[in-house]
C-alpha positions as a Markdown table, in Angstrom:
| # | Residue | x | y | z |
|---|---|---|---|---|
| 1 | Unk | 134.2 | 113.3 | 102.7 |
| 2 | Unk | 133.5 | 117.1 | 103.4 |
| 3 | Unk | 129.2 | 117.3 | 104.5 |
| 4 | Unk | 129.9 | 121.0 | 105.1 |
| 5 | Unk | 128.4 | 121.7 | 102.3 |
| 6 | Unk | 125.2 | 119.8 | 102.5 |
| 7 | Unk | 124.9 | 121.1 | 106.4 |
| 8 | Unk | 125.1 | 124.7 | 104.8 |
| 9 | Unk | 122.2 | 123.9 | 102.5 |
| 10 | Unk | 120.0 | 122.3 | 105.4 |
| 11 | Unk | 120.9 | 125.3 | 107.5 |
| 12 | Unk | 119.8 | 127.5 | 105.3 |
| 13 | Unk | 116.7 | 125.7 | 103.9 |
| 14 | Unk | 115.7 | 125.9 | 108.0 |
| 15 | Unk | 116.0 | 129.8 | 107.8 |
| 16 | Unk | 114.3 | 130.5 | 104.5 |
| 17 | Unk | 111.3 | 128.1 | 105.2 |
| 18 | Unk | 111.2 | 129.9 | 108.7 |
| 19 | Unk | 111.2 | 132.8 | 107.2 |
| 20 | Unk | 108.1 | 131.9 | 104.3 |
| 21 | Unk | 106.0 | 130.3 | 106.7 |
| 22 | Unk | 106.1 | 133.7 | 109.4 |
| 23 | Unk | 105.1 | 135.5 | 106.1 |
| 24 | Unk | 102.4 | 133.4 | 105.0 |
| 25 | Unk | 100.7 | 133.1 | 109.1 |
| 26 | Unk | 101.2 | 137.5 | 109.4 |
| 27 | Unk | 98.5 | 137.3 | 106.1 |
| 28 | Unk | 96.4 | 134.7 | 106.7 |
| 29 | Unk | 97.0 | 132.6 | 103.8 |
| 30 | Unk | 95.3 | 135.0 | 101.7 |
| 31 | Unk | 98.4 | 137.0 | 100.7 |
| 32 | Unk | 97.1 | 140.2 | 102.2 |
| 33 | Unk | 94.0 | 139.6 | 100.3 |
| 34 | Unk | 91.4 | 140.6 | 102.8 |
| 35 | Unk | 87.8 | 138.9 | 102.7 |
| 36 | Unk | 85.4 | 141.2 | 100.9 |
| 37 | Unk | 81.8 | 141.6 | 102.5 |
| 38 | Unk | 79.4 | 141.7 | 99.9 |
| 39 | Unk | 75.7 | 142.7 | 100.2 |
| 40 | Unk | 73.5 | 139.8 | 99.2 |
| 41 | Unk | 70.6 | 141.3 | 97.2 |
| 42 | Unk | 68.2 | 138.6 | 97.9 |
| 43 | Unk | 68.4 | 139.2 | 101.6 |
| 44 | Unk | 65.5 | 141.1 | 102.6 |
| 45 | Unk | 67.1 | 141.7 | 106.3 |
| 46 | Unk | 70.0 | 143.8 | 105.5 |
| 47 | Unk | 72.2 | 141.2 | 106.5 |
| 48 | Unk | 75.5 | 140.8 | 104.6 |
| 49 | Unk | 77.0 | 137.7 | 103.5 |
| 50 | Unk | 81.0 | 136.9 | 103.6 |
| 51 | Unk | 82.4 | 136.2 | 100.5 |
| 52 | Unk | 85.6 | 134.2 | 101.0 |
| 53 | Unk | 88.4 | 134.3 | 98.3 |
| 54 | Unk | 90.0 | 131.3 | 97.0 |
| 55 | Unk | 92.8 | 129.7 | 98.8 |
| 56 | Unk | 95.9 | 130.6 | 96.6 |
| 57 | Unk | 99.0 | 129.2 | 99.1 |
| 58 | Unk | 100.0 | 126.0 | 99.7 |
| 59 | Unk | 102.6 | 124.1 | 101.1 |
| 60 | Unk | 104.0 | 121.2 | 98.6 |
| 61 | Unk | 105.5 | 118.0 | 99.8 |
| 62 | Unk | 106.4 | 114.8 | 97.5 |
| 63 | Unk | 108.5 | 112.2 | 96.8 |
| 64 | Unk | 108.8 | 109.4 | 94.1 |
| 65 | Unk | 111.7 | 107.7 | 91.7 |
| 66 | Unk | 114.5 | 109.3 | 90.6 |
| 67 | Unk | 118.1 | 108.8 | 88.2 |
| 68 | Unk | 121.3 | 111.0 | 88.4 |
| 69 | Unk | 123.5 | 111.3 | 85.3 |
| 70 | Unk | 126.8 | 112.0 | 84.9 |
| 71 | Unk | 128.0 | 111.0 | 88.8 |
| 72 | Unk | 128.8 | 107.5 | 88.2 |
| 73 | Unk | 125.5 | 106.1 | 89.7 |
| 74 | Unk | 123.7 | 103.3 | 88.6 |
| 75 | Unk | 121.5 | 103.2 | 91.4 |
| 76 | Unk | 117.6 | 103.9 | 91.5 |
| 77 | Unk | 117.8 | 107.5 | 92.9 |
| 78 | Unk | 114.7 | 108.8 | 95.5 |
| 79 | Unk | 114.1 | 112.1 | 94.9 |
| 80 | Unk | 112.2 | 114.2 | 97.7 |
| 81 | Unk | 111.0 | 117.9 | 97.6 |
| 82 | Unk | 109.3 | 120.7 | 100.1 |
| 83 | Unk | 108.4 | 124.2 | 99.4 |
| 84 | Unk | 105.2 | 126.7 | 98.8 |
| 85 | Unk | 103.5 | 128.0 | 95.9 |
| 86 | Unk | 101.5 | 130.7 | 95.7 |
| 87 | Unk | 98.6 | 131.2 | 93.1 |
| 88 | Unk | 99.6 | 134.5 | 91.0 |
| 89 | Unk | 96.1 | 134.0 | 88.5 |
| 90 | Unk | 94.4 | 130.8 | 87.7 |
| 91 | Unk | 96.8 | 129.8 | 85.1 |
| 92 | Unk | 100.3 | 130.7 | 86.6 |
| 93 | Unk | 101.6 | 129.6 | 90.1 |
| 94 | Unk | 105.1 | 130.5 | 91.3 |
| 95 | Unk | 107.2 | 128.4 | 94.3 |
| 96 | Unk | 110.0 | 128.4 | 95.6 |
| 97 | Unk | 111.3 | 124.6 | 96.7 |
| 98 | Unk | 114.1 | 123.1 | 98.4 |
| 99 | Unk | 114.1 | 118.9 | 97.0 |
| 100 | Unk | 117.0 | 116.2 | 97.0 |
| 101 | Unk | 118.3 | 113.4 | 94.9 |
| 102 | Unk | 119.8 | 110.6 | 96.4 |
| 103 | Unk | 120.7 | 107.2 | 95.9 |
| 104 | Unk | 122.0 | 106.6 | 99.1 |
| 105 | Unk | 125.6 | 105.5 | 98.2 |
| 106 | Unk | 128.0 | 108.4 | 96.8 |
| 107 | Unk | 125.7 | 110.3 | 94.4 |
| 108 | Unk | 123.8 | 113.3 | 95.5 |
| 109 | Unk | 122.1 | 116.6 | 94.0 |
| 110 | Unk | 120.6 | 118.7 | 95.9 |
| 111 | Unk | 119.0 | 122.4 | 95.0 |
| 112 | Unk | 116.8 | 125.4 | 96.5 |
| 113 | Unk | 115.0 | 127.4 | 94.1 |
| 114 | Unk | 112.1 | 129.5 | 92.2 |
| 115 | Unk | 110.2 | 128.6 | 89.7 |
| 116 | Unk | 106.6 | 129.4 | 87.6 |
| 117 | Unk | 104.0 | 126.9 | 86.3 |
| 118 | Unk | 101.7 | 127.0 | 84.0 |
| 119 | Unk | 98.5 | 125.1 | 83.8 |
| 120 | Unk | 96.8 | 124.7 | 80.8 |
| 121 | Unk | 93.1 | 123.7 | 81.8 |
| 122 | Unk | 91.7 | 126.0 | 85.1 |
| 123 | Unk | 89.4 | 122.9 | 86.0 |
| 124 | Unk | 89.3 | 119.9 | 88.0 |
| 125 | Unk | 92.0 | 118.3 | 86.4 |
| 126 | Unk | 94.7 | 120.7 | 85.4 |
| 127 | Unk | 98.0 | 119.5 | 83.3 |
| 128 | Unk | 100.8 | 121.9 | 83.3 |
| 129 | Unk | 104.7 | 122.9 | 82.7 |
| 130 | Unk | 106.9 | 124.5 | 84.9 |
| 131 | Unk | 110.6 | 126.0 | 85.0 |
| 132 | Unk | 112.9 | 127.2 | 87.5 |
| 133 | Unk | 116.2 | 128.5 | 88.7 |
| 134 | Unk | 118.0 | 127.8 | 91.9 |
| 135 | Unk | 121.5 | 127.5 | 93.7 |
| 136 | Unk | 122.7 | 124.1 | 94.7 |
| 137 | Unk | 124.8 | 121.4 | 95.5 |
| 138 | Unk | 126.4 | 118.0 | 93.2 |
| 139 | Unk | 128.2 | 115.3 | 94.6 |
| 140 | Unk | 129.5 | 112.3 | 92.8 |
| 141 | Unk | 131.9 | 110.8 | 90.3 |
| 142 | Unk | 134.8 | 112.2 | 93.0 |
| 143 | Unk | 133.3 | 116.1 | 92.7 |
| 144 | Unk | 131.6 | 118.1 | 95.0 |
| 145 | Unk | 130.1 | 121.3 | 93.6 |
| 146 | Unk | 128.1 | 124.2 | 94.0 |
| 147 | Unk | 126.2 | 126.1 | 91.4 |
| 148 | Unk | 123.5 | 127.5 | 89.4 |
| 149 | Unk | 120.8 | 124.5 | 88.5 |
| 150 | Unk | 117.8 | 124.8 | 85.7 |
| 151 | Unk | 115.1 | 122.8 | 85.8 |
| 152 | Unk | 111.7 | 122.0 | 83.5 |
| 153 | Unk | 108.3 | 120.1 | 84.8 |
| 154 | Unk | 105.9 | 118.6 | 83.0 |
| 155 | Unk | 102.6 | 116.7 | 85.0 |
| 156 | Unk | 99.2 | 117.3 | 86.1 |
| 157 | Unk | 97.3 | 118.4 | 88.9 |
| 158 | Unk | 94.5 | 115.3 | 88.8 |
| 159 | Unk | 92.4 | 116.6 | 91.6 |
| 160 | Unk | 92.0 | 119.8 | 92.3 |
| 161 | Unk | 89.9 | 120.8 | 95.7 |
| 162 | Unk | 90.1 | 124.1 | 97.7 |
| 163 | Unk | 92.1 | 122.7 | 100.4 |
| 164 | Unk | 94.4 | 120.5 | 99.0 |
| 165 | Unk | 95.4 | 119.1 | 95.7 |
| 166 | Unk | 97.4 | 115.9 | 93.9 |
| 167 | Unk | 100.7 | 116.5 | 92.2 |
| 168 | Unk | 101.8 | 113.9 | 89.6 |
| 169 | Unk | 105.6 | 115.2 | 87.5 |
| 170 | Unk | 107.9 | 114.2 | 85.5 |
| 171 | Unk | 111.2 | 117.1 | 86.3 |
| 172 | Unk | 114.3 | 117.2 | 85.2 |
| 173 | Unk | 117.1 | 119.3 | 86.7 |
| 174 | Unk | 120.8 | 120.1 | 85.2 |
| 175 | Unk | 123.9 | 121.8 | 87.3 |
| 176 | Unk | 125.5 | 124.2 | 84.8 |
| 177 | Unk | 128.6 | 123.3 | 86.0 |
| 178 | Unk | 131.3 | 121.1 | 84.3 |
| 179 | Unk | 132.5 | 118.0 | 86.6 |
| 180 | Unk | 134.7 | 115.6 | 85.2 |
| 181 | Unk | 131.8 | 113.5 | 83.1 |
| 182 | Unk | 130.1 | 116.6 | 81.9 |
| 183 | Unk | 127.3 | 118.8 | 83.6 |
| 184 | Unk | 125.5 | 117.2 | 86.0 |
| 185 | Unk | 122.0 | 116.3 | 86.1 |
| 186 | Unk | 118.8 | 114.7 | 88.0 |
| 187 | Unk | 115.5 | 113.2 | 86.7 |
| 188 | Unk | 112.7 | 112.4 | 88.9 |
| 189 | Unk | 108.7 | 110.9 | 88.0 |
| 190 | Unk | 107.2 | 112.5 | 91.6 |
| 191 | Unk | 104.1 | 112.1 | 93.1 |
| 192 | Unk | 103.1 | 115.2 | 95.9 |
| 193 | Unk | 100.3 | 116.9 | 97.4 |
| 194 | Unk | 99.3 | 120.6 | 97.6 |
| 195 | Unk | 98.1 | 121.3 | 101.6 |
């Protein structure tokens, strides 16, 4: 069995999340959005009061339940993901995301990629669908390849606070690449949190 490939993929997950994370320390978390003093008209002192801007990056961790079709598994699959999303308006996030599929034995789909969501309700509790594109790597049913991978998301955000937020998902991911059963794909039910 050839792991050269999946020690490529960790590899470079390592530099890209490296890389991300120096980005988002140089500004701040803000995304080069700097903190706007604003003067408060009710002060009689002349003093000025800070306004701070909403928090709009966060680093995304999960796991939860997951199936792989077309890799001769019959297993119960765990499906894991890590990445960052960043707040573009209230409706639409992007991320990017490196997650893995696994059921341990000989089945395996791995993928790094971006994507957009969009939430339909800006409130407390926020459902939403995503999509996204991404490289990555199948093994199973005797094949081991690399390609281009889709995926679609469908879940909710059920609390929503300033500093961190719940992730509940249903995501389903497809290699489009022809291996011996047809293309490859991964489904996942995935609970996370926003931090």
């Amino acid at each position: 069995m050839n792991k050269k490939p999946f020690f490529f993929l960790l590899l470079l997950l390592s530099i890209v999340s490296a890389q991300v994370e120096d980005l988002f320390i140089e500004n701040d978390d803000t995304m080069g959005i700097s903190v706007s003093a604003v003067q408060d008209q009710n002060n009689d002192n002349g003093e000025e009061e800070v306004e701070i801007p909403p928090r709009r990056i966060f680093t995304v961790l999960g796991l939860g339940p997951a199936g792989l079709g077309n890799l001769d598994s019959d297993n119960l699959a765990l499906s894991a993901y890590y990445g960052y999303t960043l707040a573009i308006n209230p409706f639409v996030t992007g991320k990017i995301i490196y997650e893995i599929n696994t059921d341990f034995t000989d089945a395996l789909v791995t993928e790094i990629g971006v994507g957009a969501d969009i939430l339909l309700a800006e409130g407390f509790f926020a459902p939403y669908f995503g999509v996204g594109v991404g490289g990555g790597f199948v093994r199973g049913a005797q094949d081991n390849l690399f390609g281009v991978i889709l995926n679609a998301t469908a879940g909710v955000l059920p609390l929503r606070f300033e500093n961190i937020q719940l992730d509940i998902h249903a995501k389903v991911s497809v290699l489009l690449r022809d291996a011996e059963k047809g293309n490859p794909y991964a489904y996942s039910l995935r609970a996370g949190v926003y931090l």
